[in-house]
C-alpha positions as protocol buffer text, in pm:
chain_id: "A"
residue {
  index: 1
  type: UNK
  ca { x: 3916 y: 203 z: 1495 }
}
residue {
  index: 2
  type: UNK
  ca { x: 4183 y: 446 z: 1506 }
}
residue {
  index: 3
  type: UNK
  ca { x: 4272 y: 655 z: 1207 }
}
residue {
  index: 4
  type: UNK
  ca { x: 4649 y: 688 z: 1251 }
}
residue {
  index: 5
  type: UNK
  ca { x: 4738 y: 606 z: 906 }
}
residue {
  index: 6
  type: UNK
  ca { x: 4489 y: 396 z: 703 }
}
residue {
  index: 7
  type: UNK
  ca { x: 4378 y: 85 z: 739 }
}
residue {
  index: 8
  type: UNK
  ca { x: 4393 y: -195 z: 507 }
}
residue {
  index: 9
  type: UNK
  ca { x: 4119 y: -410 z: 525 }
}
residue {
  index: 10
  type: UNK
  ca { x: 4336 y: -685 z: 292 }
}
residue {
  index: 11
  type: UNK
  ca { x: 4624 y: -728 z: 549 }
}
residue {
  index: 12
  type: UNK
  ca { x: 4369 y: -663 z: 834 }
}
residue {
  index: 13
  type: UNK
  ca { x: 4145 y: -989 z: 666 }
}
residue {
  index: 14
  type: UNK
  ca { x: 4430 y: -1226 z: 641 }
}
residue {
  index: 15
  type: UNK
  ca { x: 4354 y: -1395 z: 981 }
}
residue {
  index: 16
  type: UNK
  ca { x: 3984 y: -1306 z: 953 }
}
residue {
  index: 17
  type: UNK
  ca { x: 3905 y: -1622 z: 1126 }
}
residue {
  index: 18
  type: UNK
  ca { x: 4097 y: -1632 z: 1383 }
}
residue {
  index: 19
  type: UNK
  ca { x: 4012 y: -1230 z: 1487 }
}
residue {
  index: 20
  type: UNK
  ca { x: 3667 y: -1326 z: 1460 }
}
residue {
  index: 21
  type: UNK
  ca { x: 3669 y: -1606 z: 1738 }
}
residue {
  index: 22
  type: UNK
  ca { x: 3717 y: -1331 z: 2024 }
}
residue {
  index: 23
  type: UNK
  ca { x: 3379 y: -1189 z: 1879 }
}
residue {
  index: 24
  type: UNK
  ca { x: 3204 y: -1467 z: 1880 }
}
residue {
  index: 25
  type: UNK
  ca { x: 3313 y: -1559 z: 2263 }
}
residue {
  index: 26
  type: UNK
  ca { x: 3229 y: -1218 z: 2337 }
}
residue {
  index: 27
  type: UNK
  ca { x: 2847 y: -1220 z: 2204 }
}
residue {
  index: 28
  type: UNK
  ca { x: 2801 y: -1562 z: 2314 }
}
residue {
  index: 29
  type: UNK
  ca { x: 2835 y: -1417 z: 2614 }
}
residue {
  index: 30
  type: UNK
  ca { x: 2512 y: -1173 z: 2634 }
}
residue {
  index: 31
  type: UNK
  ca { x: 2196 y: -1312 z: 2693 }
}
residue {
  index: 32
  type: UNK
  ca { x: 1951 y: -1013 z: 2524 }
}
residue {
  index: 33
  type: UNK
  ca { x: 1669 y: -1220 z: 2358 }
}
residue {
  index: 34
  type: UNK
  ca { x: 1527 y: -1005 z: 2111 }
}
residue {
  index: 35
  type: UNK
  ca { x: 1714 y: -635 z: 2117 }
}
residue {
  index: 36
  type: UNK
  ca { x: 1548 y: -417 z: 1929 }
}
residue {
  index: 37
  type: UNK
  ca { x: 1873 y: -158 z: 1896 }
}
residue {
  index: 38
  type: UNK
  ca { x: 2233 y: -322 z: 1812 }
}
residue {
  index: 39
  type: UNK
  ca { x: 2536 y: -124 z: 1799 }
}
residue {
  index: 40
  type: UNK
  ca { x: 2873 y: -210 z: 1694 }
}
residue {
  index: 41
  type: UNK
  ca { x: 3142 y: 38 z: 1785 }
}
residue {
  index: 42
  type: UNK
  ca { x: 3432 y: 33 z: 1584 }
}
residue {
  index: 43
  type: UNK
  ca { x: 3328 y: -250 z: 1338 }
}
residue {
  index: 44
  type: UNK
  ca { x: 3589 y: -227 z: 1105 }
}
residue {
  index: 45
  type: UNK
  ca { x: 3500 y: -382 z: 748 }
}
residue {
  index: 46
  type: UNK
  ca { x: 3134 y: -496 z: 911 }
}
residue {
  index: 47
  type: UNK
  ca { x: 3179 y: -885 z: 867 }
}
residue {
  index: 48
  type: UNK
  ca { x: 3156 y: -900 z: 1267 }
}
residue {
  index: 49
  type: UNK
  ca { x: 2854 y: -661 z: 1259 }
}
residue {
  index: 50
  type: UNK
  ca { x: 2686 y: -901 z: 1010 }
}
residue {
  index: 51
  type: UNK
  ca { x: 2728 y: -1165 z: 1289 }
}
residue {
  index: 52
  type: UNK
  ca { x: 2497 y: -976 z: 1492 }
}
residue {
  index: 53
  type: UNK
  ca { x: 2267 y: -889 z: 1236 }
}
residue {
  index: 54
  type: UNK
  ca { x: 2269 y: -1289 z: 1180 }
}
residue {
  index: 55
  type: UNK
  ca { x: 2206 y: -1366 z: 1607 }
}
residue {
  index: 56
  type: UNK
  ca { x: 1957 y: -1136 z: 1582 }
}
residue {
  index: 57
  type: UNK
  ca { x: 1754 y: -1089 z: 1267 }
}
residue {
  index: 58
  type: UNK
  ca { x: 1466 y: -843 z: 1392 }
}
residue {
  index: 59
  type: UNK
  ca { x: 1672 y: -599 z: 1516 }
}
residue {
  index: 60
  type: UNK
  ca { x: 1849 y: -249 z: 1376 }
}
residue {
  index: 61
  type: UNK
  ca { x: 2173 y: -293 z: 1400 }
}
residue {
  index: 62
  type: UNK
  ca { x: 2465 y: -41 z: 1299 }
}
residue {
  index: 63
  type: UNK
  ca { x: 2834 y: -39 z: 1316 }
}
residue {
  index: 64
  type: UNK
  ca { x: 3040 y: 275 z: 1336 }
}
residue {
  index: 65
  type: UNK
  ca { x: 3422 y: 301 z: 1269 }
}
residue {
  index: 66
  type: UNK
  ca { x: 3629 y: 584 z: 1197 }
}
residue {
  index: 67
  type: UNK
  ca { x: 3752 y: 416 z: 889 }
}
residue {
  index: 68
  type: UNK
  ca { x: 3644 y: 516 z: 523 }
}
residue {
  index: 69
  type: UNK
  ca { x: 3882 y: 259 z: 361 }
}
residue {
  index: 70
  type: UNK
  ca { x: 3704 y: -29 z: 622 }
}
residue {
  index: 71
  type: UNK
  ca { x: 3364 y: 113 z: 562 }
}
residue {
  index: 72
  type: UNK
  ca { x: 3395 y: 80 z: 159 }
}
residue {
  index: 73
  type: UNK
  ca { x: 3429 y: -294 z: 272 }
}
residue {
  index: 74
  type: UNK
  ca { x: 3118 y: -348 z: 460 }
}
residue {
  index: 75
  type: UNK
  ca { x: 2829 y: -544 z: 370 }
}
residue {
  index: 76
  type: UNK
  ca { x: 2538 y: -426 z: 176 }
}
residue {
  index: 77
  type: UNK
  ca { x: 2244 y: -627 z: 293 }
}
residue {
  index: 78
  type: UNK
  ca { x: 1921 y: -540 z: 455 }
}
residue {
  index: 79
  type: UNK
  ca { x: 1913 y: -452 z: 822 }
}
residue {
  index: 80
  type: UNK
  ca { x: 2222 y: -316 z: 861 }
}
residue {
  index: 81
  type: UNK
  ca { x: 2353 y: 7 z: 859 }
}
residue {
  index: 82
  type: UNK
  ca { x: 2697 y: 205 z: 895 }
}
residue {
  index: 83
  type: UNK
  ca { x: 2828 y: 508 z: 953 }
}
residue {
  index: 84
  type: UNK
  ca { x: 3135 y: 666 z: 986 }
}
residue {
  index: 85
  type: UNK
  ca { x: 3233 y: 820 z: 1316 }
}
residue {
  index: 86
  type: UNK
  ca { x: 3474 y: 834 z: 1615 }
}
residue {
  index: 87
  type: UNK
  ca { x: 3386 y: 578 z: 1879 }
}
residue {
  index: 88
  type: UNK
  ca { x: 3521 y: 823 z: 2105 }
}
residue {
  index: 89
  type: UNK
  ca { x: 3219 y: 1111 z: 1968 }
}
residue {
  index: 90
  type: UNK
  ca { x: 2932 y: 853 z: 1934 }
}
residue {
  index: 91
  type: UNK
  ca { x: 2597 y: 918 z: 2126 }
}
residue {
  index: 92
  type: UNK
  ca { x: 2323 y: 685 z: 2138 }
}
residue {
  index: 93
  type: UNK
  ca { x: 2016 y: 830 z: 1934 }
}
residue {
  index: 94
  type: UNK
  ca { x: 1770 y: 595 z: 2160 }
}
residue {
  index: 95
  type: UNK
  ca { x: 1860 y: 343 z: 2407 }
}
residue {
  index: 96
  type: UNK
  ca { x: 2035 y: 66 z: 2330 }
}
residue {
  index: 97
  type: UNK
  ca { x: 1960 y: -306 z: 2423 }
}
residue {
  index: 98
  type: UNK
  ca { x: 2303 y: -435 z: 2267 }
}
residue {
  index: 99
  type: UNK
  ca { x: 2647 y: -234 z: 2221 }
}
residue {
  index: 100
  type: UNK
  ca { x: 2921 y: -416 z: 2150 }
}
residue {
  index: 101
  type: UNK
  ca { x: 3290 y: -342 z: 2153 }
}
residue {
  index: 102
  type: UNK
  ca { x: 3534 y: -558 z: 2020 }
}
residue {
  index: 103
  type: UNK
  ca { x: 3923 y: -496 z: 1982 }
}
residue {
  index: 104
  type: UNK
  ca { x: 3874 y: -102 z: 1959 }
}
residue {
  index: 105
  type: UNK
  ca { x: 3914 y: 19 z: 2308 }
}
residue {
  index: 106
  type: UNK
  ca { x: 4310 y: 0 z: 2332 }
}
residue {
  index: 107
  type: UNK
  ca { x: 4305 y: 273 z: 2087 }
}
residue {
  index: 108
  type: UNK
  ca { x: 4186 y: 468 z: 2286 }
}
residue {
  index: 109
  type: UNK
  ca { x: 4325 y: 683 z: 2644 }
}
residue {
  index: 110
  type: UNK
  ca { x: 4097 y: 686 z: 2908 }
}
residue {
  index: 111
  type: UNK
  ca { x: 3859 y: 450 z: 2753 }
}
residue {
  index: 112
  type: UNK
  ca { x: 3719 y: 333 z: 3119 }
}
residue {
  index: 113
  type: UNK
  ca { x: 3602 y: 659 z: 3099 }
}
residue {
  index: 114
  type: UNK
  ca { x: 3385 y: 613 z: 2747 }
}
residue {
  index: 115
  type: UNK
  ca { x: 3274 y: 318 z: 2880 }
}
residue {
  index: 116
  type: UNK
  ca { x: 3078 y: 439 z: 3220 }
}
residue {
  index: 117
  type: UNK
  ca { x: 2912 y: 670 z: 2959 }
}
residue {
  index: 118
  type: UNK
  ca { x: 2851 y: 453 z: 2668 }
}
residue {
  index: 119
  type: UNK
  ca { x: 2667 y: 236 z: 3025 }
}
residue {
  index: 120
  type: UNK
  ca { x: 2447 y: 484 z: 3077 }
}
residue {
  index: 121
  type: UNK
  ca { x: 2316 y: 464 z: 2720 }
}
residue {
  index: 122
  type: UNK
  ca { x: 2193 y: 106 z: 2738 }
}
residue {
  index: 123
  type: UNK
  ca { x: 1783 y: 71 z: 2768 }
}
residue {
  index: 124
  type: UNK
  ca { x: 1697 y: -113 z: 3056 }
}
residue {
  index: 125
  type: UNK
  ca { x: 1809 y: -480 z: 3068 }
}
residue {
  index: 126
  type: UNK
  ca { x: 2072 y: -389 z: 2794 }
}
residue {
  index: 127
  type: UNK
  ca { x: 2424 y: -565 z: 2767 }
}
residue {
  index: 128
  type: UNK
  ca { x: 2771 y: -373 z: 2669 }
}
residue {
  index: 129
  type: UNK
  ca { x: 2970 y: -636 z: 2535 }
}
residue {
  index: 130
  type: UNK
  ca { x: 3355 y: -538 z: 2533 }
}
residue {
  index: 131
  type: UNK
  ca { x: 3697 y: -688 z: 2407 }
}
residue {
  index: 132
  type: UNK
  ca { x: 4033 y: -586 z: 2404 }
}
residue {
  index: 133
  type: UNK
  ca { x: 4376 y: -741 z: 2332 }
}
residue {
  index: 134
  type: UNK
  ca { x: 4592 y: -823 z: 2694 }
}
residue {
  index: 135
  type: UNK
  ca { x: 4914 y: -893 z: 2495 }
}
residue {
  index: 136
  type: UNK
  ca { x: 5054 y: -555 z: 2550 }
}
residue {
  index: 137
  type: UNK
  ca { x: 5320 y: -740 z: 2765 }
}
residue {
  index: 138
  type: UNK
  ca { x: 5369 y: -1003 z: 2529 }
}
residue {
  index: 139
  type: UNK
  ca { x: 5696 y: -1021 z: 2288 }
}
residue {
  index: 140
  type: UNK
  ca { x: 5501 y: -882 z: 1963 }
}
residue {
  index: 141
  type: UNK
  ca { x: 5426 y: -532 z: 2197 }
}
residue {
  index: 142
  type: UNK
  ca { x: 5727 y: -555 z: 2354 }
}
residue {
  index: 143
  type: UNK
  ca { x: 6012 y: -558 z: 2153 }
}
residue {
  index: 144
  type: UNK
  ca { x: 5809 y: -349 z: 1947 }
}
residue {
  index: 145
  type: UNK
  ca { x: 5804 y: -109 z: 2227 }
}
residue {
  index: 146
  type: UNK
  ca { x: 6220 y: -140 z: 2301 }
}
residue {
  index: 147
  type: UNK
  ca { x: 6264 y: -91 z: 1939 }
}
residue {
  index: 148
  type: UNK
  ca { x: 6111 y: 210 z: 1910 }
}
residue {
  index: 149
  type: UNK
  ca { x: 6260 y: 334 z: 2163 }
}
residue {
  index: 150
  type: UNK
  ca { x: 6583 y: 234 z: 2128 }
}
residue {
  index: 151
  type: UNK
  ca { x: 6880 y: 516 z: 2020 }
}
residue {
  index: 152
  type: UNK
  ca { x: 6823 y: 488 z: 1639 }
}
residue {
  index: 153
  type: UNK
  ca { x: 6436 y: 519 z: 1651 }
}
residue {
  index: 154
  type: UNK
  ca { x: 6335 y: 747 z: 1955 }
}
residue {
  index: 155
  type: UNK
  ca { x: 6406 y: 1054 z: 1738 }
}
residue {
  index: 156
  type: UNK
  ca { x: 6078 y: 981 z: 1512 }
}
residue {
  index: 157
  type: UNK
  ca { x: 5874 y: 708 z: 1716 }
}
residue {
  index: 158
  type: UNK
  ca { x: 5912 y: 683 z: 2085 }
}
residue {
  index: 159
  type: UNK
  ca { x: 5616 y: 832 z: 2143 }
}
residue {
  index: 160
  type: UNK
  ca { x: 5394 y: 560 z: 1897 }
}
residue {
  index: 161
  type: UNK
  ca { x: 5582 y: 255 z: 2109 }
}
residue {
  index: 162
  type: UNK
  ca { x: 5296 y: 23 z: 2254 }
}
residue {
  index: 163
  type: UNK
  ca { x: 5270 y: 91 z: 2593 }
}
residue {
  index: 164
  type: UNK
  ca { x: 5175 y: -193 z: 2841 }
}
residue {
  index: 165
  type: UNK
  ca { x: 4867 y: 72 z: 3033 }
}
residue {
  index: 166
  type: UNK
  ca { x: 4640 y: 54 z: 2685 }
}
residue {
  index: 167
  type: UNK
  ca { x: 4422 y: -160 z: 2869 }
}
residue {
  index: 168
  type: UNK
  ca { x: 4341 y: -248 z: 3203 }
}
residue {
  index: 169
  type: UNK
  ca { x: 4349 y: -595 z: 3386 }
}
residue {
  index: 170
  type: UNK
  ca { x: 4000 y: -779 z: 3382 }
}
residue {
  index: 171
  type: UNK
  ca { x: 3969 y: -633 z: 3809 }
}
residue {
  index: 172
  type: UNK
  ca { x: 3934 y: -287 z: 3640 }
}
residue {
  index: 173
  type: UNK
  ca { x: 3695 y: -395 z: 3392 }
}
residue {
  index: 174
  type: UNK
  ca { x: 3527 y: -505 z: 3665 }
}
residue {
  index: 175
  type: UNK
  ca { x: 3550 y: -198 z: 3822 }
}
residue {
  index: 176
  type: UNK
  ca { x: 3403 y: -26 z: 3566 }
}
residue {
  index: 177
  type: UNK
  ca { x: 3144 y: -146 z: 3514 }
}
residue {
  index: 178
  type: UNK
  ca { x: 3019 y: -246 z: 3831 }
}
residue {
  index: 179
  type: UNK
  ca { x: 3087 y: 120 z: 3922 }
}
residue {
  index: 180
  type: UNK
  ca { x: 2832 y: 252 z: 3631 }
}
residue {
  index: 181
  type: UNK
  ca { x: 2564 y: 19 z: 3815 }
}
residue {
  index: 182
  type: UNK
  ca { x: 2579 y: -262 z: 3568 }
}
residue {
  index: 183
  type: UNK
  ca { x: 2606 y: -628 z: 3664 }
}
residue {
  index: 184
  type: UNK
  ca { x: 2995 y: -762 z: 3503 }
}
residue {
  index: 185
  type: UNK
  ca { x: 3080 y: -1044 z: 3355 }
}
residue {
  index: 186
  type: UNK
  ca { x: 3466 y: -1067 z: 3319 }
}
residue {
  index: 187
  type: UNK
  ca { x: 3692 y: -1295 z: 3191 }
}
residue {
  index: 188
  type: UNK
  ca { x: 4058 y: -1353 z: 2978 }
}
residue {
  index: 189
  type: UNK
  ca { x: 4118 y: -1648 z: 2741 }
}
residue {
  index: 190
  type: UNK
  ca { x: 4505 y: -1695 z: 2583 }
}
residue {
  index: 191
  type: UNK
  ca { x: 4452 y: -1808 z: 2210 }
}
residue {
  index: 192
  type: UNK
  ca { x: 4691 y: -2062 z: 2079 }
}
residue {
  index: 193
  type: UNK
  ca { x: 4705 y: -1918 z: 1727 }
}
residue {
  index: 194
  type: UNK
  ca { x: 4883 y: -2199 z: 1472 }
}
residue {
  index: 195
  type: UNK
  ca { x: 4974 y: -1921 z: 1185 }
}
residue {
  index: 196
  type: UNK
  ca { x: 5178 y: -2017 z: 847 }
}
residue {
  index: 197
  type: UNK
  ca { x: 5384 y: -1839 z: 616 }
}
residue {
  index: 198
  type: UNK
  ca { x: 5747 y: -1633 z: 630 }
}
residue {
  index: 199
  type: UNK
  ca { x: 5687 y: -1417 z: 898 }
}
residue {
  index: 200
  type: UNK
  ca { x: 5345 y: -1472 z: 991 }
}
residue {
  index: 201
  type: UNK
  ca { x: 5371 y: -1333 z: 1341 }
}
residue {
  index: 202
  type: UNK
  ca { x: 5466 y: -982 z: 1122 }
}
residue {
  index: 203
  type: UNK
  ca { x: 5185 y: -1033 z: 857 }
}
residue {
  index: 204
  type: UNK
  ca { x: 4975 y: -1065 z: 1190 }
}
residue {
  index: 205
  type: UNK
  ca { x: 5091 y: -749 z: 1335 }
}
residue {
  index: 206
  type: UNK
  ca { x: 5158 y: -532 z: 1036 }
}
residue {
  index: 207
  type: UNK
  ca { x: 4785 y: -412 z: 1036 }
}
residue {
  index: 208
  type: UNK
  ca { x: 4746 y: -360 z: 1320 }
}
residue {
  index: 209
  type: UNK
  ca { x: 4991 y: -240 z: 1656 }
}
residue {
  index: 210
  type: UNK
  ca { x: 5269 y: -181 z: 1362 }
}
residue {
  index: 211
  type: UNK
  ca { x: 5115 y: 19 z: 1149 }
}
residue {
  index: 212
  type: UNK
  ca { x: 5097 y: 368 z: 1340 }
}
residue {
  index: 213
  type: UNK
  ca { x: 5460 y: 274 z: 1354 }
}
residue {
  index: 214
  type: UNK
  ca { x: 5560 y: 265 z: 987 }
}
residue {
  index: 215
  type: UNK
  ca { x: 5306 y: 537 z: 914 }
}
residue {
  index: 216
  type: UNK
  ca { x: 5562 y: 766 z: 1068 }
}
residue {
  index: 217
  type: UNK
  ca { x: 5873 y: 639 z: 803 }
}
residue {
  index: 218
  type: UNK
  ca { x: 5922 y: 681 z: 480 }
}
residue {
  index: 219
  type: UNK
  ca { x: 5995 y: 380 z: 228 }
}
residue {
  index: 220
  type: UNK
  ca { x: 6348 y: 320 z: 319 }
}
residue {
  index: 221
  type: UNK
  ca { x: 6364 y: 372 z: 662 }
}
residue {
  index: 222
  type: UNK
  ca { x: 5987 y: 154 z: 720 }
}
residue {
  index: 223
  type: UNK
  ca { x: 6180 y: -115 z: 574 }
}
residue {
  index: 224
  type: UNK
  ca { x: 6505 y: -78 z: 783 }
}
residue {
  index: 225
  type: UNK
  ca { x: 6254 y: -84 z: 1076 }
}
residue {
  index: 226
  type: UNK
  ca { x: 6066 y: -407 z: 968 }
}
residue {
  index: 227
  type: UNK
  ca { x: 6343 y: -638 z: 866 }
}
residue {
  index: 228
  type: UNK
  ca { x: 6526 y: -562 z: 1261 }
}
residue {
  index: 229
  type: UNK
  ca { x: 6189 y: -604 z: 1414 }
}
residue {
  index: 230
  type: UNK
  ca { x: 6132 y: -943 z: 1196 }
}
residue {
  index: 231
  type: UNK
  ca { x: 6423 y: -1086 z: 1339 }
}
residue {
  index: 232
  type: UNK
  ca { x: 6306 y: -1003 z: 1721 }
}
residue {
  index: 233
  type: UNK
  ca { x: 5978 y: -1145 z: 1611 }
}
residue {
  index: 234
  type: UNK
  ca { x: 6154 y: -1491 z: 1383 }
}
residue {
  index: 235
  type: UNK
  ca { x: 6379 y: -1548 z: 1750 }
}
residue {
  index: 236
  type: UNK
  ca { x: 6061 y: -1473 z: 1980 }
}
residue {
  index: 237
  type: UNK
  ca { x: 5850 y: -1673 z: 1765 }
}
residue {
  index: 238
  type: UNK
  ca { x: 6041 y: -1991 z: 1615 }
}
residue {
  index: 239
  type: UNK
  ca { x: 5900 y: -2154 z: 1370 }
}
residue {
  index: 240
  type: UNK
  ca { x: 5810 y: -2525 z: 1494 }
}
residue {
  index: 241
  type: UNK
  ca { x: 5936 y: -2848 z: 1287 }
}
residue {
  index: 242
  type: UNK
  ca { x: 5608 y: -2857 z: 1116 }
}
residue {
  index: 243
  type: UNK
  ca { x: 5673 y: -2533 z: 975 }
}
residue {
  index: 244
  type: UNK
  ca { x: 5411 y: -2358 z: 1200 }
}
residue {
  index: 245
  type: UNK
  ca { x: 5444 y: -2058 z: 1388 }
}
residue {
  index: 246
  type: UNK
  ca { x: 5232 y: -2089 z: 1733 }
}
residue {
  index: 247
  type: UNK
  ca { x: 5109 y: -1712 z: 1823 }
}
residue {
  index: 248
  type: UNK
  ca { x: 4993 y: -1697 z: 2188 }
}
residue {
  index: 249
  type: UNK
  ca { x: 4736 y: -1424 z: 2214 }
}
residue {
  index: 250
  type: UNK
  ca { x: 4500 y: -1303 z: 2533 }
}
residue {
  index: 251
  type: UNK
  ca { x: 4218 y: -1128 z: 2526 }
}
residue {
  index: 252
  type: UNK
  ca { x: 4013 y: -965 z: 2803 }
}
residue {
  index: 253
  type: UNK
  ca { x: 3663 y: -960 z: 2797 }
}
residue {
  index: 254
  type: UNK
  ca { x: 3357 y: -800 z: 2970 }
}
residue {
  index: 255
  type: UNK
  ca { x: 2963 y: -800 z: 2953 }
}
residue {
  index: 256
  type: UNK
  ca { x: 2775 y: -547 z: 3177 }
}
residue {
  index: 257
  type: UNK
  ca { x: 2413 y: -570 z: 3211 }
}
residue {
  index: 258
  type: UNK
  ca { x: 2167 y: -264 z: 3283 }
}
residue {
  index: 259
  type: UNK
  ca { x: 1921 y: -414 z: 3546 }
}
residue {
  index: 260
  type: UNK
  ca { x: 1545 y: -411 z: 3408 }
}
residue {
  index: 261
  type: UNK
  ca { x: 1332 y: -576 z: 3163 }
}
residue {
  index: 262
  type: UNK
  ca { x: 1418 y: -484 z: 2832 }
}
residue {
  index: 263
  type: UNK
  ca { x: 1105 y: -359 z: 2631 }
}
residue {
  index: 264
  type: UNK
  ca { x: 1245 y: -452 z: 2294 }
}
């Protein structure tokens, strides 16, 4: 994950269920019957990684984020194993059979880039499994985006606004991947998230596309910035009669496949 300002794996955990679903779609996704080498880029507090770990049992499987404070989180359990590292710096000590990716790539500039190289690390009949938010277009990016760069905030944070090129459309996934000689599997799915709470649709975004935000203000002025950008959110995001808040949320997704027999 990125390390502009820390992450809290608390806030990040709040809606642990409903970030692990993309996951799960993903993985379900790649058909590697018994990998001998799992890797999960960017894993964050490790409870996805564990997941794997769980799918497959006789495999070594390690997760590597950039995060100390999500690292101090992660499981301690036999057959698994973290370390902390840049996603953007990791090499493959072997080859792999399964690297997965999931909601770490729009961190990242010129991640198609990573990912033609992080192909060529896969053992034959390997799968890279990647995920990344599509909502950059959505209100939550958006008026985050307009805020920033509106005349009181451009000073300190127009260049930290969410910009709509983090991530490409699934045809450049496609692209990709097919272009580093792997056979692509890519699709989007738009979550229907139900959340609850005051201001869940800020609790959902505070710990994550908000936070390199508010790690550039101090006390007062990070809480001038959130109450405006709560309002955008409250009239972009009405609260239903129930007292729900739906968040619609779409993800991209893409499985490449090394062609081979994999000798795991």
């Amino acid at each position: 994950m990125s390390s502009s300002g820390a992450w809290d794996p608390a806030a990040y955990l709040r809606f642990a269920g409903e970030r692990a679903r993309p996951f799960l779609d993903l993985v379900s996704r790649v058909d590697v019957p018994s990998p001998g080498t799992v890797v999960d880029l960017g894993c964050g507090d490790g409870s996805t990684t564990a997941l794997l770990a769980d799918r497959w049992p006789a495999a070594r499987v390690t997760g590597v984020d950039s995060s100390p404070e999500m690292l101090a989180a992660a499981p301690a359990r036999p057959g698994l194993e973290f370390r902390l590292g840049d996603v953007r710096d990791w090499r493959a000590r072997e080859p792999v059979d399964v690297l997965v990716c999931n909601a770490v790539l729009h961190w990242v500039p010129g991640h198609d880039r990573l990912l033609a190289s992080w192909a060529e690390q896969l053992a034959p009949g390997g799968a890279l499994a990647v995920q990344v938010p599509g909502n950059f277009r959505a209100p939550t990016h958006a008026l985050l985006a307009a805020l920033c760069r509106s005349p009181a905030w451009a000073q300190r944070l127009a260049d930290v606004a969410p910009s709509p090129s983090a991530v490409l459309e699934p045809t450049g996934y496609l692209d990709v991947l097919t272009g580093a000689g792997l056979t692509a599997d890519v699709w989007e799915t738009t979550y229907l998230h139900v959340l609850s709470g005051e201001d869940p649709v800020l609790a959902w975004v505070r710990s994550t596309v908000l936070r390199p935000v508010l790690a550039r203000l101090d006390g007062p002025a990070a809480a001038e910035f959130t109450a405006e950008y709560a309002a955008a959110l409250r009239s972009a995001y009405p609260r239903r009669p129930d007292g729900s808040t739906v968040l619609p949320f779409r993800r991209l997704f893409a499985v490449g496949v090394r062609a081979g027999v994999s000798q795991a």
